[in-house]
Backbone as ProteinMPNN parsed JSONL, in Angstrom:
{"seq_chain_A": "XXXXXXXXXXXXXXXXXXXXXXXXXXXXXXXXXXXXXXXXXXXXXXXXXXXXXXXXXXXXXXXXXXXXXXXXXXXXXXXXXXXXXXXXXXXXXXXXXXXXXXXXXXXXXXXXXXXXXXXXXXXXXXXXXXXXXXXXXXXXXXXXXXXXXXXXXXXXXXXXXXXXXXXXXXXX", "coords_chain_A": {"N_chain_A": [[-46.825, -62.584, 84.977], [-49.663, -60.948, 83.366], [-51.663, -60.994, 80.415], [-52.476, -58.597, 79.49], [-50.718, -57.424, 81.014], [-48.029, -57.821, 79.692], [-48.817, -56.736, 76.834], [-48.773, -54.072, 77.925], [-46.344, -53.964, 78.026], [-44.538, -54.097, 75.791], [-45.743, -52.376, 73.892], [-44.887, -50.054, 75.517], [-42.145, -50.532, 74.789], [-41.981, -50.635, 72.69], [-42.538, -47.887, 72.337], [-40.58, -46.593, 72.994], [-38.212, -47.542, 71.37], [-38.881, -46.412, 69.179], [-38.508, -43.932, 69.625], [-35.93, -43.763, 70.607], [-34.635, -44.184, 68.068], [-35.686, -42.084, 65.766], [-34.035, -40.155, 67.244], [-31.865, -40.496, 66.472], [-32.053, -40.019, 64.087], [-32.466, -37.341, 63.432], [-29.737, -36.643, 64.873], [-28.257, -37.258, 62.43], [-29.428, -35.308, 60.707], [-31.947, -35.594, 59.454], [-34.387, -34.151, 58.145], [-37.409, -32.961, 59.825], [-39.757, -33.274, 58.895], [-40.175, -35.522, 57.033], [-38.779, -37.592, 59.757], [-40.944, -37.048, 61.085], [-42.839, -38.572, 59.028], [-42.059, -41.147, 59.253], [-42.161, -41.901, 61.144], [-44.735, -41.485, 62.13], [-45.291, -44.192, 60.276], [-44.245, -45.721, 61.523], [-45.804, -45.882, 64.12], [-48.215, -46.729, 63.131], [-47.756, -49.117, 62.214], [-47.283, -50.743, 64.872], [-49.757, -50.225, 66.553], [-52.467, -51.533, 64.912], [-55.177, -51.271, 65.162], [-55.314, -48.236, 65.229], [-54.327, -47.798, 62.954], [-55.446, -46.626, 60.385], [-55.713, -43.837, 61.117], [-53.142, -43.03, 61.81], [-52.014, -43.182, 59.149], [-53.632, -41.873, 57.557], [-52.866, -38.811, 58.621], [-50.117, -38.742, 57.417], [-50.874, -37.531, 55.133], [-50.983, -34.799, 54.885], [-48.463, -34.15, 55.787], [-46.621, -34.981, 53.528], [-47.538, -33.03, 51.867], [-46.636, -30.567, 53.506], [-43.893, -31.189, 52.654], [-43.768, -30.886, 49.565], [-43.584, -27.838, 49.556], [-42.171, -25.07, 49.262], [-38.529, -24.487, 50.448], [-37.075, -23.568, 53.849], [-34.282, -22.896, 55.415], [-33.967, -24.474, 58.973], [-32.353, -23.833, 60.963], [-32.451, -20.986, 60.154], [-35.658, -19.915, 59.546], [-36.047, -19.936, 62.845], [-34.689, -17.942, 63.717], [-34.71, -15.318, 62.008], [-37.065, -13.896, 59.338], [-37.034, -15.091, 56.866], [-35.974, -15.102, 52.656], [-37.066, -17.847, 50.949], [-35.084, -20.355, 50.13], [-33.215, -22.583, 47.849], [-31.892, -25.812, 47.618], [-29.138, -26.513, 46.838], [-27.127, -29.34, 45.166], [-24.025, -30.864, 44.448], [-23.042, -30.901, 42.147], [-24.172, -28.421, 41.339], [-23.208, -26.748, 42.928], [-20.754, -26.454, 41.795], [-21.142, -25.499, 39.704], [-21.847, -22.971, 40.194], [-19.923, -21.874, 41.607], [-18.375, -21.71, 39.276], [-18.893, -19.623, 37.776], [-18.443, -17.526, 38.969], [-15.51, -17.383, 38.734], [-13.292, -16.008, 36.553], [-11.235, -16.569, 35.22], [-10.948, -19.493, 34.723], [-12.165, -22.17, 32.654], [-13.901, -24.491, 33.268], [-16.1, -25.75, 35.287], [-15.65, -26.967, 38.499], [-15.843, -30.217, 39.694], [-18.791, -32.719, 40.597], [-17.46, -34.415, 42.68], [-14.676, -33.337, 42.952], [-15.979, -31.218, 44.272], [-17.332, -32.161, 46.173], [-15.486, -33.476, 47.809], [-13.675, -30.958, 48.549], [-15.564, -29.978, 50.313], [-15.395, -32.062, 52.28], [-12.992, -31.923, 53.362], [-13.27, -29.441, 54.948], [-14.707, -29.89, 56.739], [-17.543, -30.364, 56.52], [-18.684, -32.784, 55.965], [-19.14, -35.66, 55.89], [-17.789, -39.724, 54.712], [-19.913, -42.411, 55.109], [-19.182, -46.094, 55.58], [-20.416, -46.826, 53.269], [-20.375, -45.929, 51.161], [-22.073, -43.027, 51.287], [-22.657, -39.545, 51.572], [-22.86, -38.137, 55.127], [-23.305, -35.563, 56.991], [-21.733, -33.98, 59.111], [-21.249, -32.142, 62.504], [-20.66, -29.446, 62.28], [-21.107, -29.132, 59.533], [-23.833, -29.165, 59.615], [-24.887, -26.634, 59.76], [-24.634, -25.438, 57.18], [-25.989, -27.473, 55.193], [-28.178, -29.87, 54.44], [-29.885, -33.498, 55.134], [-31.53, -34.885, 52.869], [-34.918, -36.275, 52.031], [-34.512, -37.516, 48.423], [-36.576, -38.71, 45.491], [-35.66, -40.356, 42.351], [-35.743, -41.289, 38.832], [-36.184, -43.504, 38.597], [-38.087, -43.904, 40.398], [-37.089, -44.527, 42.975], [-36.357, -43.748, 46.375], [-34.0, -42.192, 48.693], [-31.553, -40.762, 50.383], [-30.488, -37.545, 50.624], [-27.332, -35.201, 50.782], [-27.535, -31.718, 50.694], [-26.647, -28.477, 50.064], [-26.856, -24.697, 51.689], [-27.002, -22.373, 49.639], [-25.021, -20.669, 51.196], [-22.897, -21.753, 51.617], [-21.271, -21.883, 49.427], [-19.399, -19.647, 49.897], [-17.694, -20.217, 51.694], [-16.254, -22.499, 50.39], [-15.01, -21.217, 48.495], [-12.408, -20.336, 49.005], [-10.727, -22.573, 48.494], [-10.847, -23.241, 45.87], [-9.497, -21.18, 44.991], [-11.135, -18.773, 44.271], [-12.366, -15.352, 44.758]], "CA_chain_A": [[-47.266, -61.446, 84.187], [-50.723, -61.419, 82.742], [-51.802, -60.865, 79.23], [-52.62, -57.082, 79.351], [-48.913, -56.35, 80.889], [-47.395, -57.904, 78.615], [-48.828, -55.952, 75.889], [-48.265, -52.967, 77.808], [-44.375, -53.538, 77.935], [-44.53, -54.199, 74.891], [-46.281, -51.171, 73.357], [-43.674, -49.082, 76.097], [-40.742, -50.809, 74.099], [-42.118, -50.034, 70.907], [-42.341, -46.436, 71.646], [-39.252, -46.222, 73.452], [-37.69, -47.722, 70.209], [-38.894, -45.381, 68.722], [-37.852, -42.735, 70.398], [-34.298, -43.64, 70.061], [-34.896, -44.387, 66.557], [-36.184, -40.331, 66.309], [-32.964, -39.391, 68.138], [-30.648, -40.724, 66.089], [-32.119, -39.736, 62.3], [-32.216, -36.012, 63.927], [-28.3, -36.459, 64.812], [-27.484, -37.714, 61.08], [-29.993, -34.211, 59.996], [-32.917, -36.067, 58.402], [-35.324, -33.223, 58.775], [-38.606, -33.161, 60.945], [-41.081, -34.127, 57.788], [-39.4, -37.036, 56.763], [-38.802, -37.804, 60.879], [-42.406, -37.128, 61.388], [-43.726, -39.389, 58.409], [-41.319, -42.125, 59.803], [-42.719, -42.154, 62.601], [-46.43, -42.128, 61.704], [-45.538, -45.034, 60.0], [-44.11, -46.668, 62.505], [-46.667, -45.758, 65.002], [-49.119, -47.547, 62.469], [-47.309, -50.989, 62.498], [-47.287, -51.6, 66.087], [-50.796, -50.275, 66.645], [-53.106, -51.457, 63.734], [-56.056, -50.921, 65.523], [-55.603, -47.132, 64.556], [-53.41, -47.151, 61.437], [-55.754, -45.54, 59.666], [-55.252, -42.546, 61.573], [-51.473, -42.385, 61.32], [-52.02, -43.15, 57.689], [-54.091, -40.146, 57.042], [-51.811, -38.206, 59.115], [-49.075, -38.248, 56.771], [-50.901, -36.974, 53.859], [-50.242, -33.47, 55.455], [-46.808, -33.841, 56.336], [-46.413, -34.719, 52.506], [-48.009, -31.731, 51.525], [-45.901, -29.829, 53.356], [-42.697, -31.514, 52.352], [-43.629, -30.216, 49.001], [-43.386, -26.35, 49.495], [-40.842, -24.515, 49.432], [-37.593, -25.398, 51.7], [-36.336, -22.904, 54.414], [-33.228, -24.028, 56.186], [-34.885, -24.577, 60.005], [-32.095, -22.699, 61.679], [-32.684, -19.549, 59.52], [-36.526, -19.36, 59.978], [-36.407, -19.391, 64.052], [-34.013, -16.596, 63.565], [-35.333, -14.415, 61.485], [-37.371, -14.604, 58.385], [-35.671, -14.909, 55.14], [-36.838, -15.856, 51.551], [-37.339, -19.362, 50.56], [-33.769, -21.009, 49.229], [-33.023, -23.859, 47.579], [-30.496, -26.346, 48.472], [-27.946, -27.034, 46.071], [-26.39, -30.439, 44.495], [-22.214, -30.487, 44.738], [-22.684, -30.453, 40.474], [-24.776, -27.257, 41.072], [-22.394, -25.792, 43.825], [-19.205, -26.641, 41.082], [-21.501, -24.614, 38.264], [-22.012, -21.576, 40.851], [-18.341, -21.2, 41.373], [-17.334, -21.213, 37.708], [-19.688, -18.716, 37.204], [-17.832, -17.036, 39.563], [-14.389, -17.203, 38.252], [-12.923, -15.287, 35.201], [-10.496, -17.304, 34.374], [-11.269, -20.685, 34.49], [-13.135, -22.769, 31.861], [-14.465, -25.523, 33.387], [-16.929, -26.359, 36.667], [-15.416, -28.329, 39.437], [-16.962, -31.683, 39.057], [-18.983, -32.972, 41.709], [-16.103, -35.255, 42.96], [-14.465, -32.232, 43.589], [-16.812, -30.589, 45.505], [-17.198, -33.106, 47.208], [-13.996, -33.303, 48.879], [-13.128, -30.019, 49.572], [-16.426, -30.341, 51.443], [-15.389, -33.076, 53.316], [-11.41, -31.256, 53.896], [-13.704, -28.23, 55.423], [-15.245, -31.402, 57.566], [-18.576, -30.512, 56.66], [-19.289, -34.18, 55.645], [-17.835, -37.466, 55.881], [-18.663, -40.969, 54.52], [-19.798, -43.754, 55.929], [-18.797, -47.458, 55.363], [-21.495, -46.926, 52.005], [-20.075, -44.593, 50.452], [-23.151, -41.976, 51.616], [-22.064, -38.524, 52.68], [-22.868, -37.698, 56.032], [-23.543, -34.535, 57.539], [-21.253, -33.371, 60.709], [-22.196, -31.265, 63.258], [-20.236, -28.623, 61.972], [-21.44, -29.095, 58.239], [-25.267, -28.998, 59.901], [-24.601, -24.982, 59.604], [-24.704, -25.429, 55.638], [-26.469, -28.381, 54.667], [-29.493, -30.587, 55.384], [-29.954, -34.452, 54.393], [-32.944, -35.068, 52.75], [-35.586, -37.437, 50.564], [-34.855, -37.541, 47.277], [-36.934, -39.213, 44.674], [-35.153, -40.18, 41.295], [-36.556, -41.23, 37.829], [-36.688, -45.305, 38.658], [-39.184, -44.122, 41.798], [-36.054, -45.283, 44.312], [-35.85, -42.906, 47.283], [-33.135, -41.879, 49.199], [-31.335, -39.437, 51.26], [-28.98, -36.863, 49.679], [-27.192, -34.066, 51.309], [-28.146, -30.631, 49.636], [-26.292, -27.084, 50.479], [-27.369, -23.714, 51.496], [-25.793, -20.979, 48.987], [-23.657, -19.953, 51.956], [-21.436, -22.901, 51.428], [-19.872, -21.464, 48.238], [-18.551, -18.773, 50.642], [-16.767, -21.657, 52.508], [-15.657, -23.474, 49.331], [-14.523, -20.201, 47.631], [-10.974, -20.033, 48.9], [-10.668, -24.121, 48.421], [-11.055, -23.145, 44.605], [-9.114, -19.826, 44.325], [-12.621, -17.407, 43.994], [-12.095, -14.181, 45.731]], "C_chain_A": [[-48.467, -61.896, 83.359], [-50.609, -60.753, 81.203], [-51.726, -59.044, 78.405], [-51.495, -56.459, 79.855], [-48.156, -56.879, 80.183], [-47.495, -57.118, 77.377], [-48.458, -54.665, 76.047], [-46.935, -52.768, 77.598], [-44.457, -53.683, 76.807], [-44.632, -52.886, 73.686], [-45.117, -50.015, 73.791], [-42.356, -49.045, 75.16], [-40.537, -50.358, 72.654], [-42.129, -48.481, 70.787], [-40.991, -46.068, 71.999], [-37.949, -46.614, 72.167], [-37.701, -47.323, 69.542], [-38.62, -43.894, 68.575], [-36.406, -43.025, 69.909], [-34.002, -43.837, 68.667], [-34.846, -42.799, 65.839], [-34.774, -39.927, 67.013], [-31.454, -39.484, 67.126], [-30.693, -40.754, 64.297], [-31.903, -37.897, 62.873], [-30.673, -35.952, 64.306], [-27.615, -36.549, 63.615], [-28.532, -36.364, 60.412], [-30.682, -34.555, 59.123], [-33.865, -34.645, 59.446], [-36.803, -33.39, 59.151], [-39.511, -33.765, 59.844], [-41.1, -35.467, 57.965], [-39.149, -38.08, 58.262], [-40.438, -38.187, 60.995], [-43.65, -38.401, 59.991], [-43.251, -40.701, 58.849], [-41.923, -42.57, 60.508], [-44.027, -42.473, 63.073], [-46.522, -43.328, 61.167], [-45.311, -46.435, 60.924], [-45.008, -47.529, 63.498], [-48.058, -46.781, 64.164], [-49.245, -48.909, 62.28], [-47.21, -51.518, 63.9], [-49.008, -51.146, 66.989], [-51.731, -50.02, 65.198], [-54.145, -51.255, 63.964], [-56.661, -49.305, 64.79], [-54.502, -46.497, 63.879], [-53.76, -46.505, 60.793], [-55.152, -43.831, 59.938], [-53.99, -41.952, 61.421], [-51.293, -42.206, 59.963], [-52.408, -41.795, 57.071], [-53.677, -38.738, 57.298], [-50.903, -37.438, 58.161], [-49.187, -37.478, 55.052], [-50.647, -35.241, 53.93], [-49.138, -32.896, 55.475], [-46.102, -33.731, 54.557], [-46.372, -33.629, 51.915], [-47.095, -30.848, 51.567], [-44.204, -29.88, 53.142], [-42.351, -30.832, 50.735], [-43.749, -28.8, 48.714], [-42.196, -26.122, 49.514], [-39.762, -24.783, 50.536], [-37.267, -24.255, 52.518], [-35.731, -23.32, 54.964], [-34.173, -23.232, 57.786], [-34.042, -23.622, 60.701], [-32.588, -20.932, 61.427], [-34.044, -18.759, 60.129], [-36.843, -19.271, 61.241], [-35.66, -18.083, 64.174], [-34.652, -15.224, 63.489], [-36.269, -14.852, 60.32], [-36.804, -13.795, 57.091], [-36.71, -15.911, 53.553], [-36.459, -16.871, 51.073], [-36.077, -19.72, 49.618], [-33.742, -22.104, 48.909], [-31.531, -24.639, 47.846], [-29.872, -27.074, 47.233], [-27.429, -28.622, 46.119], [-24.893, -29.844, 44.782], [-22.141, -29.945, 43.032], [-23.137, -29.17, 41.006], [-23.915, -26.196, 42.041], [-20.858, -25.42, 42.717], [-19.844, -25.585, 39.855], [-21.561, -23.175, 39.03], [-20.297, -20.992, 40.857], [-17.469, -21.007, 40.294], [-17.849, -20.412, 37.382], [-19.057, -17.111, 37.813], [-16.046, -16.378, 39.409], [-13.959, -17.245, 36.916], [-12.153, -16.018, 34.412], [-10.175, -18.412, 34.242], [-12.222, -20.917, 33.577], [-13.974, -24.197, 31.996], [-15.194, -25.375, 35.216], [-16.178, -27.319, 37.132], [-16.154, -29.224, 39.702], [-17.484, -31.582, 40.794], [-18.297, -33.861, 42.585], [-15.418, -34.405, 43.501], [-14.363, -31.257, 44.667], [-16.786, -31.047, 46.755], [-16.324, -33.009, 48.7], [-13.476, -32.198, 49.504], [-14.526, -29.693, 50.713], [-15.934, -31.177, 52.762], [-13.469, -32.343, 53.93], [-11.849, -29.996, 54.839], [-14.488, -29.388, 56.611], [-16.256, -30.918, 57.723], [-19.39, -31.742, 56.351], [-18.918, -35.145, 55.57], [-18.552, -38.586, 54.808], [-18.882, -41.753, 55.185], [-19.264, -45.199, 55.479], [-19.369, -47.952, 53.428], [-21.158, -46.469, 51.314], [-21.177, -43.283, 50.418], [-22.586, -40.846, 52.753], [-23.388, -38.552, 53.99], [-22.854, -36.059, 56.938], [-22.532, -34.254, 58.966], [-21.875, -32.566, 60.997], [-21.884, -29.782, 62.141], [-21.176, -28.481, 60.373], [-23.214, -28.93, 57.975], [-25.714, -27.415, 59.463], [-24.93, -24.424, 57.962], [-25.456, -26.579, 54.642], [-27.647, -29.354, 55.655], [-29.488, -32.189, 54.004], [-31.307, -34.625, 54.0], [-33.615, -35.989, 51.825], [-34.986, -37.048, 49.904], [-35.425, -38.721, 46.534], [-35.897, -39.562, 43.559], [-36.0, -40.962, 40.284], [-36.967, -42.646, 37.91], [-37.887, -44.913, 40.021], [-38.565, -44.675, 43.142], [-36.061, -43.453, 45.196], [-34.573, -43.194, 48.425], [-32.515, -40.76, 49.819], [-29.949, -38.99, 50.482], [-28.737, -35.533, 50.873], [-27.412, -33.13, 50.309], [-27.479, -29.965, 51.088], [-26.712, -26.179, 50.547], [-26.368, -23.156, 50.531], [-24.784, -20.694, 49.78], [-22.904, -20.783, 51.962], [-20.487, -22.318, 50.616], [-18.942, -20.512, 48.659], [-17.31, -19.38, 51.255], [-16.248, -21.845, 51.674], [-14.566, -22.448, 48.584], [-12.883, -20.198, 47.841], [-9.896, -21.131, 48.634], [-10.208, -23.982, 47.116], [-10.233, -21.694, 44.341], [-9.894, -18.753, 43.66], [-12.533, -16.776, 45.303], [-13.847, -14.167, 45.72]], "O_chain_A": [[-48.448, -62.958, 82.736], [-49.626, -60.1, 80.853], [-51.232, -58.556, 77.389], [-51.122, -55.344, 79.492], [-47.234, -56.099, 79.944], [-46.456, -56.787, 76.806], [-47.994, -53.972, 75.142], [-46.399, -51.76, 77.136], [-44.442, -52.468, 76.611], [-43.781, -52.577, 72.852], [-44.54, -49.277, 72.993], [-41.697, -48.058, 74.833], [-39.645, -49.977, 71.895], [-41.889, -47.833, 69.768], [-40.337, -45.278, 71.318], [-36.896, -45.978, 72.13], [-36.742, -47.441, 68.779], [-38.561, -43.066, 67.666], [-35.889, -42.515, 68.915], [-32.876, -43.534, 68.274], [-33.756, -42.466, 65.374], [-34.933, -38.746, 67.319], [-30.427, -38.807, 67.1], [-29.884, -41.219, 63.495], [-30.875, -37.374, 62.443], [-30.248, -34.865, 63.914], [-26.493, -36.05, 63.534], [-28.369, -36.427, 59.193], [-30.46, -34.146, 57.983], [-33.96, -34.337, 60.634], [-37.342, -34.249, 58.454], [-39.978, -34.88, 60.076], [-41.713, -36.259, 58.681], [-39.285, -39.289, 58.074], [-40.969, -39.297, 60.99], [-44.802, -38.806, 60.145], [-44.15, -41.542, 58.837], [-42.261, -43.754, 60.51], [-44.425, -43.262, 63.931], [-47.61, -43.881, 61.325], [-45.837, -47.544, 61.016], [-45.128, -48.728, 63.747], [-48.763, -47.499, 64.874], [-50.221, -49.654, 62.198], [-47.057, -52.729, 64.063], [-49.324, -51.791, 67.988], [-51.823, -48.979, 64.548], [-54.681, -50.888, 62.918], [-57.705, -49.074, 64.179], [-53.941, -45.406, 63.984], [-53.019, -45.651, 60.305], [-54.495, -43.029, 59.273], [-53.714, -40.81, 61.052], [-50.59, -41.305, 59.508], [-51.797, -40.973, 56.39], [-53.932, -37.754, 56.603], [-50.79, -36.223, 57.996], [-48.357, -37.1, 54.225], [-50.145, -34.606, 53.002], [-48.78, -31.731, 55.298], [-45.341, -32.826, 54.214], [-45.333, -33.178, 51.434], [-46.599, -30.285, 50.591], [-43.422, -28.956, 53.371], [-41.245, -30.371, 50.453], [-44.036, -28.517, 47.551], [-41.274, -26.9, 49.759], [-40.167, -25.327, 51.563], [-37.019, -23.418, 51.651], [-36.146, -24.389, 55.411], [-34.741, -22.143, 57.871], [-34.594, -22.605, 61.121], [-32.923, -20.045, 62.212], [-34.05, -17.714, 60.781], [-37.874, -18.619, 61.405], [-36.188, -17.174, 64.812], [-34.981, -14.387, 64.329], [-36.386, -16.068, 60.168], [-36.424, -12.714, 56.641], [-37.564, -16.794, 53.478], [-35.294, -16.859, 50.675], [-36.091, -19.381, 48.434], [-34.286, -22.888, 49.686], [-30.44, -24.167, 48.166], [-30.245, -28.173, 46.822], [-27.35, -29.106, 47.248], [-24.623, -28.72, 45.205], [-21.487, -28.98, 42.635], [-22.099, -28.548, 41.229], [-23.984, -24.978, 41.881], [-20.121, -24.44, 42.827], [-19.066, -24.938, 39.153], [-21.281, -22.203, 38.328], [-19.738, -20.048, 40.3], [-16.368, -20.463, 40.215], [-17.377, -20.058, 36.302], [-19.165, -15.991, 37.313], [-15.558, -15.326, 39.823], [-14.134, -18.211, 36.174], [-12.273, -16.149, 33.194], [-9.115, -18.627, 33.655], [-13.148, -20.111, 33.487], [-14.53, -24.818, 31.091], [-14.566, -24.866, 36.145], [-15.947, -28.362, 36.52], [-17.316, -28.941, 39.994], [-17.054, -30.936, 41.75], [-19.008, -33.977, 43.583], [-15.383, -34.521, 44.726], [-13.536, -30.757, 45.429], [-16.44, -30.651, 47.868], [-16.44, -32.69, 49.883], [-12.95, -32.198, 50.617], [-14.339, -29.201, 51.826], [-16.109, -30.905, 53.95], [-13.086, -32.537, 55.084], [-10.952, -29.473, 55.499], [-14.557, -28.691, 57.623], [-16.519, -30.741, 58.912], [-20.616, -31.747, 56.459], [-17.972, -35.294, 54.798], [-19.609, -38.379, 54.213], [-18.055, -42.001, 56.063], [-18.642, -44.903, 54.459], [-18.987, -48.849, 52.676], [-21.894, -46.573, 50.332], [-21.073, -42.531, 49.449], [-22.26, -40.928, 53.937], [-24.553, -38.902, 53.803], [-21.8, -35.879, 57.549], [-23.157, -34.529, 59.99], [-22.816, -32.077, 60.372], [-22.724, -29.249, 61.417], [-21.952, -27.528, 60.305], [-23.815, -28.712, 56.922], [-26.778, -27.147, 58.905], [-25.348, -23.312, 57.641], [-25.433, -26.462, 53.417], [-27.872, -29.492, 56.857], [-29.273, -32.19, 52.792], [-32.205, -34.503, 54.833], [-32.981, -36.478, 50.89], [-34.501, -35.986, 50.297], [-34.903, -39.803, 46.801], [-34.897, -38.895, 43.825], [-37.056, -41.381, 40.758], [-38.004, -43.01, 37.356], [-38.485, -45.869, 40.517], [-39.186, -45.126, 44.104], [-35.831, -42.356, 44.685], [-34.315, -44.307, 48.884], [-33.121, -39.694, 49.708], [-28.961, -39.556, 50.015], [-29.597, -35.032, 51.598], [-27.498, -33.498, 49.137], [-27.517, -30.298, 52.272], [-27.349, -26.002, 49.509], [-25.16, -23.39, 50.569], [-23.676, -20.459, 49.297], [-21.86, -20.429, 52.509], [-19.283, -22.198, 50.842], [-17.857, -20.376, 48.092], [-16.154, -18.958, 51.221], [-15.171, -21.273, 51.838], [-13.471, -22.831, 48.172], [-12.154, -20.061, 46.858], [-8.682, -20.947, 48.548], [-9.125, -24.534, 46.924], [-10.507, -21.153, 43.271], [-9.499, -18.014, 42.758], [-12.58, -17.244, 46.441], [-14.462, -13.342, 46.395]]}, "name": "protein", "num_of_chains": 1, "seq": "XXXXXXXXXXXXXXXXXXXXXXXXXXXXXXXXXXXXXXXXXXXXXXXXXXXXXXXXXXXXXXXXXXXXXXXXXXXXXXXXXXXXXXXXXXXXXXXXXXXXXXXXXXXXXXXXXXXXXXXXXXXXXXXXXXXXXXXXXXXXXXXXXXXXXXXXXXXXXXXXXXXXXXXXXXXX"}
């Protein structure tokens, strides 16, 4: 094998690694941005020749990571107005808001769990929920930032979860 097929297998392996790489953040519901900046970056470390290009790439994808969120099933559907995706604290403050005669929000601990008893989410070995298929229907994993500048992936809920959760909690 000469010098120039070697690099090509090489280059093949790297995208093909990539590829399955890409296959298997889309099964755990990291959404296409975050996929797609991944991936530019990737694409930038095994050809540096034209990193720039992937580099400048992702200032786009940023961009549009900060607009507004629509859940992806919704907008091939139909179109619907721009929702935000709920915290488990912020799903436990919706349902007390909800019920008359309780005085307290179900913690996010809580939530949590009857989430995961409805098997929209599991953990893994990390203690980091997980998304099931089933739980794909109501939730999306995604960046988050926090105040030290550490990123990470959090699950976040559509509103239509609390519909789900509602009979978990005794809210008609």
């Amino acid at each position: 094998m000469n010098i120039a097929e070697f690099e090509f297998d090489q280059s093949t392996a790297s995208v093909q690694a990539i590829e399955r790489a890409t296959s298997i953040l889309q099964s755990v519901g990291v959404d296409s941005p975050h996929i797609a900046i991944w991936r530019l970056r990737q694409y930038a470390k095994f050809d540096p020749v034209h990193a720039n290009v992937y580099e400048d790439a992702i200032e786009p994808v940023e961009w549009l990571i900060t607009q507004p969120k629509r859940p992806q099933e919704l907008v091939e559907t139909e179109l619907l107005p721009t929702v935000d995706m709920l915290t488990a604290t912020q799903i436990g403050k919706m349902l007390a808001q909800q019920v008359t005669d309780i005085t307290y929000s179900p913690s996010a601990q809580q939530i949590n769990q009857a989430l995961e008893q409805l098997n929209f989410h599991s953990r893994d070995g990390k203690k980091i929920w997980q998304l099931t298929k089933l739980g794909q229907q109501y939730g999306r994993l995604i960046s988050v930032t926090d105040e030290q500048e550490r990123t990470r992936l959090q699950v976040r809920w559509l509103p239509t979860v609390i519909e789900q959760l509602a009979p978990l909690f005794n809210v008609s």
